[in-house]
C-alpha positions in Angstrom: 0.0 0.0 0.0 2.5 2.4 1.2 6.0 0.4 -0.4 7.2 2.5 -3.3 9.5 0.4 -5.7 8.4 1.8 -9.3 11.2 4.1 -11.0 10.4 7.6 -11.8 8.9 6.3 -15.4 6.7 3.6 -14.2 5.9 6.3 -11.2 4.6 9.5 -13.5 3.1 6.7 -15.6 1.1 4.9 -12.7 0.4 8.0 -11.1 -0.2 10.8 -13.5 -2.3 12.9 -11.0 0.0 12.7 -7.7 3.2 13.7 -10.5 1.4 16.5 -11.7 0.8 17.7 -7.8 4.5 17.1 -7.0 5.8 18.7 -9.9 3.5 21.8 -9.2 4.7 21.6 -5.7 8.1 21.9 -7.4 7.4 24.8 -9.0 5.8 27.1 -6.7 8.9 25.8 -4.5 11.7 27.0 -7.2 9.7 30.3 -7.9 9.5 31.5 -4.1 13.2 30.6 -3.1 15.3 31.4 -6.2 16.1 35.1 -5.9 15.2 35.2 -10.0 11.6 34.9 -8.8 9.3 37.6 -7.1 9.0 35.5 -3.9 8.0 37.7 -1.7 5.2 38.8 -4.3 3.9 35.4 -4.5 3.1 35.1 -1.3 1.6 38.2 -0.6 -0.8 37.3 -3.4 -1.1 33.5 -2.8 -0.5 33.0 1.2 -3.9 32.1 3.0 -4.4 35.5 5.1 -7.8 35.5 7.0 -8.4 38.8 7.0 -7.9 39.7 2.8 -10.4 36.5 2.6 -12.9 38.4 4.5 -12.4 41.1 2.4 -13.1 39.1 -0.8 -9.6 37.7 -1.7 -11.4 34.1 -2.0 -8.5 32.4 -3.9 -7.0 32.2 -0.8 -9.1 29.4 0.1 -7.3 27.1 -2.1 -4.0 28.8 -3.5 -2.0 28.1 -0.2 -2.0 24.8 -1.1 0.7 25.5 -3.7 3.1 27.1 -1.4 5.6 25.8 1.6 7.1 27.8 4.3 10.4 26.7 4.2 12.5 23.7 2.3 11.6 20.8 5.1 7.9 22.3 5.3 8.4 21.3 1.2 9.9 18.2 1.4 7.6 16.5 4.0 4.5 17.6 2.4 6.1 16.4 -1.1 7.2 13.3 0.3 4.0 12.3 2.2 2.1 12.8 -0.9 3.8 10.4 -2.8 4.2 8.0 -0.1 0.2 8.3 0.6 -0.9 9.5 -2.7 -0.4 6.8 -5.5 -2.7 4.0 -3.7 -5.5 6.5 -3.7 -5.2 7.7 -6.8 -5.3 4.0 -8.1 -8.8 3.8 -6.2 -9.9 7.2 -7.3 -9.0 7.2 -10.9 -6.6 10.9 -11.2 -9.4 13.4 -12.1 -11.3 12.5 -9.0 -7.8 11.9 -6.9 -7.2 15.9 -8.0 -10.8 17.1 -7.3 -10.6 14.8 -3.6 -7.1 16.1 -2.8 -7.8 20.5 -3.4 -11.2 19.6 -1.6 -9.5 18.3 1.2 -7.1 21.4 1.0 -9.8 24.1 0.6 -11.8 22.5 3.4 -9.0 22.7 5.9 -8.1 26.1 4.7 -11.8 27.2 5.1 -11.5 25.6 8.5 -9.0 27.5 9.2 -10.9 30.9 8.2 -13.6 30.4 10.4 -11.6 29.7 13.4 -8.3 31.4 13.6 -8.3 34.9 13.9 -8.5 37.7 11.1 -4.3 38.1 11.8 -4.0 34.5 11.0 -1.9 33.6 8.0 -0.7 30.0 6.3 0.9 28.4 3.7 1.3 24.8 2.9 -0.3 21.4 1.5 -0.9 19.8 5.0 -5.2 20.2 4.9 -4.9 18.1 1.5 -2.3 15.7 3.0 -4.2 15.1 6.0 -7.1 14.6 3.8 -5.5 11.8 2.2 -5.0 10.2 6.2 -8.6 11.0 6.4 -9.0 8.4 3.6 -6.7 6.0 5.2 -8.8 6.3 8.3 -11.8 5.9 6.6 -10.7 2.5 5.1 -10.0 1.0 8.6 -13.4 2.0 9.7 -16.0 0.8 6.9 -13.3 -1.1 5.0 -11.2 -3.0 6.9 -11.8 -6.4 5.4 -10.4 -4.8 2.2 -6.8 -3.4 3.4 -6.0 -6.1 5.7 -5.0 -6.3 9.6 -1.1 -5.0 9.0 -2.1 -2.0 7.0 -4.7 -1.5 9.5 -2.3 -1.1 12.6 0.3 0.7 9.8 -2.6 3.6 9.3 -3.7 3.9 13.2 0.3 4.1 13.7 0.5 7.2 11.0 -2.5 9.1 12.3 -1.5 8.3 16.0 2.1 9.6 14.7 0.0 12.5 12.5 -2.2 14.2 14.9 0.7 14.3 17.7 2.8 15.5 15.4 0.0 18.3 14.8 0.0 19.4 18.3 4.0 19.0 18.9 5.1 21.1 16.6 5.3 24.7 16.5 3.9 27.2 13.8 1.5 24.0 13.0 -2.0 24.8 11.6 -3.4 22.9 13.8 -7.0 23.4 12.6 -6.0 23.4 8.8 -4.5 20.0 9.7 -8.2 18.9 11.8 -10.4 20.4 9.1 -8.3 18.1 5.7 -8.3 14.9 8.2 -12.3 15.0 8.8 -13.2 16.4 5.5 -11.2 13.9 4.0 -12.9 11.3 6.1 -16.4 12.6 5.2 -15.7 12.4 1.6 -14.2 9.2 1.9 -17.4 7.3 3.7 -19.6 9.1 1.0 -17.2 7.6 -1.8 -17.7 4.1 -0.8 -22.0 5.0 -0.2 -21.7 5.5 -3.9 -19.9 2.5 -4.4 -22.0 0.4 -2.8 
């Protein structure tokens, strides 16, 4: 579920949606820490700012997504993507993968409006990636039978490990984090209603 083992071709090929997110992620990375690039005007426009949302800057409900704080903020949001992404995406299909990964984003980010102060202001992927432990978590409680006992106990280990993490860490958004992991939960249980 979680083992990678494909090289980068059979990878972009197998996974088309979670490459296209991690080269994006790339990107926005390259063009807000090379000095070449107007960082600091990128994420004045782009950074999730509570206040400029209440004052109609909506965008700013999804476009923090794109953007990471610092080069470890990049890399562990990068890496857990591709660690957690590709199984979903396989059980998604990529179009709905994309559309279930930015909801999970926007809906942590709108969390995060709601709740945080005006002042409050974010970057970073972490809603969407939590949304995709939201899935996980969802699999071990309507679809256990389907992923087995060991990946079971591997997903309670990584949302035990998650959520900690959440609260351990300083300059966290915590809610952004909260608001991805149950909306990505939600989705999930309605998915497999349609399935059914």
């Amino acid at each position: 579920m979680f083992a990678r083992n494909e090289n980068f071709k059979q990878f972009y090929t197998n996974y088309p949606a979670v490459t296209l997110q991690l080269t994006i992620n790339f990107i926005f990375f390259l063009l807000t820490s090379l000095s070449i690039f107007p960082a600091a005007l990128i994420f004045e426009k782009m950074s999730g700012v509570n206040l400029y949302i209440a004052n109609g800057d909506y965008w700013r409900l999804l476009s923090p997504v794109f953007l990471h704080g610092s080069f470890s903020h990049f890399v562990f949001n990068s890496f857990s993507l591709a660690i957690f992404g590709p199984y979903i995406e396989k059980k998604l299909k990529p179009f709905i993968f994309i559309c279930f990964y930015f909801t999970c984003g926007l809906f942590g980010n709108l969390a995060t409006y709601v709740l945080e102060p005006l002042t409050f202001t974010h970057v970073g992927a972490s809603g969407a990636i939590f949304g995709l432990l939201g899935y996980y978590m969802s699999l071990v409680c309507f679809k256990k039978e389907s992923i087995g006992t060991q990946h079971s106990r591997t997903i309670l280990t990584l949302f035990v490990v998650g959520v900690t993490m959440t609260f351990l860490q300083p300059q966290i958004n915590i809610i952004g984090h909260l608001g991805g992991l149950i909306s990505g939960f939600i989705l999930s249980f309605l998915m497999f209603q349609v399935e059914k």
